[in-house]
N, C-alpha and C positions, 0 to 999 in steps of 0.2 A: 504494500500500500504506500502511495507517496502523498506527501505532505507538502505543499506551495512555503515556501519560506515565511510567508505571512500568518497562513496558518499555524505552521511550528512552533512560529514567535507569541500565537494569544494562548494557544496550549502551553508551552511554557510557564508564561504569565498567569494561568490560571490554575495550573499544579502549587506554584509558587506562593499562589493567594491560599491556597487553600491550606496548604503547610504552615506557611507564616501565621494562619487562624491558631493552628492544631495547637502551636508552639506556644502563640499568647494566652492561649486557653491551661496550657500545660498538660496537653493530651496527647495520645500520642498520635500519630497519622493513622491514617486507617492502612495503607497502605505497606504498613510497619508494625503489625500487631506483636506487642513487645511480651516477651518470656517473662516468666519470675526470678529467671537467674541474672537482668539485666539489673535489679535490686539485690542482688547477693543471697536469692532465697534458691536453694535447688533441691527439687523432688527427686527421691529414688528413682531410677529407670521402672523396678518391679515391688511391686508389695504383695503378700498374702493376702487374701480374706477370706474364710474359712475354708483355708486347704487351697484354694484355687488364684493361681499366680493372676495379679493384673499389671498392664503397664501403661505408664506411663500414656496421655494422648497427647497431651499438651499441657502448658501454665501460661498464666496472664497474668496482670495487674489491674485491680480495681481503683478507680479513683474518682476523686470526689473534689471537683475542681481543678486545684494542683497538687492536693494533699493525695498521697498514695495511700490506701486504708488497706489494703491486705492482698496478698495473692493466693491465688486460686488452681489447682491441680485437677486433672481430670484423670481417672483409672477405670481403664476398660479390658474385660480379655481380648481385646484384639483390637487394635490398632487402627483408626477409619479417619480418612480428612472429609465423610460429610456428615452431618448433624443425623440424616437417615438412617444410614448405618450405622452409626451408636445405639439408635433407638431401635434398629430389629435386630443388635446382638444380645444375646441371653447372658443370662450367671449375672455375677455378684459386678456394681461396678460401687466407689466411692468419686465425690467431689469431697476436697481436704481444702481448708484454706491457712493458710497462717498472719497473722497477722502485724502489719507492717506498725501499726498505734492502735492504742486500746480505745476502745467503742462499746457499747451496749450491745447483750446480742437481739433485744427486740429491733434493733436497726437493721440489723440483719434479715430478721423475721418481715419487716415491714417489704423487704427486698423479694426476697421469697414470694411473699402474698402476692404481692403487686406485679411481679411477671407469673406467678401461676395466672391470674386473672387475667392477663393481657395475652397469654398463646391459649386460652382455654376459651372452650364455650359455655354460656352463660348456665347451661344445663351440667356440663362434664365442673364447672368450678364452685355448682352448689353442692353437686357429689360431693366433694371435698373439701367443705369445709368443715366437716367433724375430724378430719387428720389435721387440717389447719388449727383448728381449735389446740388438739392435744398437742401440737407443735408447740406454740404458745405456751401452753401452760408448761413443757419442760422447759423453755427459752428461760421462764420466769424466775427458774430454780437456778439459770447460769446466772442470770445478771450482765455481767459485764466478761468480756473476753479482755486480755493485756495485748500489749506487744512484744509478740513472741508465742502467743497461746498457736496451740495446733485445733481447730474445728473442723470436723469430719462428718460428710452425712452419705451411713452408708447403706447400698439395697443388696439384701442377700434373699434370692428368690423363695419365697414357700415363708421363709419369717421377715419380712417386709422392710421397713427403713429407721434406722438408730441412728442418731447423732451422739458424737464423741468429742469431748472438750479433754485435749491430753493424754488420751488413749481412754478414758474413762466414760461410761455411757451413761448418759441424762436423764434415760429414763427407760422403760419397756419398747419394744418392735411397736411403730407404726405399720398396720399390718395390709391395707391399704394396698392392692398390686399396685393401683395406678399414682398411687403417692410420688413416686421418685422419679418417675419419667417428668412429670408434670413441674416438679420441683427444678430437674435438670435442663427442662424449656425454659426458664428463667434467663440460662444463660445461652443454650443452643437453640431457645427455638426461636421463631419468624419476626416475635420482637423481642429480642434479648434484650438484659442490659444496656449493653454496648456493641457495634458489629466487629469493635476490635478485641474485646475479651471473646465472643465468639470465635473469631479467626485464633487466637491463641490458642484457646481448648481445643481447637481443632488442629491445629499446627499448621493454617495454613499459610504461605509465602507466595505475597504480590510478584508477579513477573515485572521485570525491571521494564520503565515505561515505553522502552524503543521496542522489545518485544511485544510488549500488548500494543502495540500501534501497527503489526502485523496483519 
């Protein structure tokens, strides 16, 4: 594909606006979805959960403004750069976060709610609001996470979804199948979070822009 020199030049300029945004905002490009170890935090390649190895998909950075508030891991048995194929691989997966400054965990909880509600339909996010409830109510018993706490939410098939503050669990199996998918579209699904903590958890890497001009 060829580009007139004129047009090169407003493409340019408009990468450039749009980065110079990213940077005054203190976010990071989209184009650049940034790891957890780019903050000095790095996830095991593999971890256990009962009996059954998972690895590693991706990590990102949560942020809030310019203030970094915690990174995020994602653990699957097998390996997927698209949001779909996470969601039709079976067994046990964990999201783990660690935390870059301490926060309340109902902030977090509010986080949860508010993208369960935004990929769900208004029928599949009233199902769910009795796991949403008891979420809450163990959130309640955390209080506050530090910096540095490990939070972990994890699904292990047939006994349902536990959160863990420091390998320690919060409270009894949410038991709920559709609990943890639902909870993991927060950050993978249609309106995540952010598209660039998505692209993290997924591992995926923008084609350098002369290539995608292709």
């Amino acid at each position: 594909m060829s580009l007139t020199l004129a047009a090169m030049t407003r493409f340019g300029r408009q990468a450039l606006a749009t980065t110079g945004l990213a940077i005054a905002l203190g976010l990071p490009h989209a184009a650049q979805a940034q790891s957890a170890d780019v903050v000095g935090v790095h996830y095991p390649p593999t971890i256990k959960v009962e009996g059954t190895s998972l690895t590693i998909n991706g990590s990102g950075i949560s942020y809030r403004a310019v203030a970094k508030l915690y990174t995020v891991g994602l653990y699957v048995p097998q390996k997927a750069s698209k949001a779909e194929a996470v969601f039709a691989t079976g067994g046990p997966k964990q999201l783990r976060f660690v935390m870059l400054q301490g926060m309340r965990v109902d902030e977090l909880g509010k986080v949860i709610t508010k993208g369960i509600e935004n990929n769900s339909s208004r029928e599949e996010f009233f199902k769910l609001i009795p796991s949403i409830r008891t979420m809450g109510e163990q959130f309640s018993r955390i209080k506050r996470l530090n910096a540095g706490d490990v939070f972990a939410i994890e699904f292990v098939p047939k006994r349902g979804t536990m959160f863990f503050v420091n390998g320690q669990p919060a409270g009894l199996p949410l038991e709920d199948a559709g609990f943890f998918p639902a909870v993991l579209r927060t950050w993978l699904g249609n309106r995540p979070v952010t598209q660039d903590l998505k692209d993290a958890l997924l591992d995926y890497k923008a084609p350098p822009v002369l290539d995608a001009l292709q």
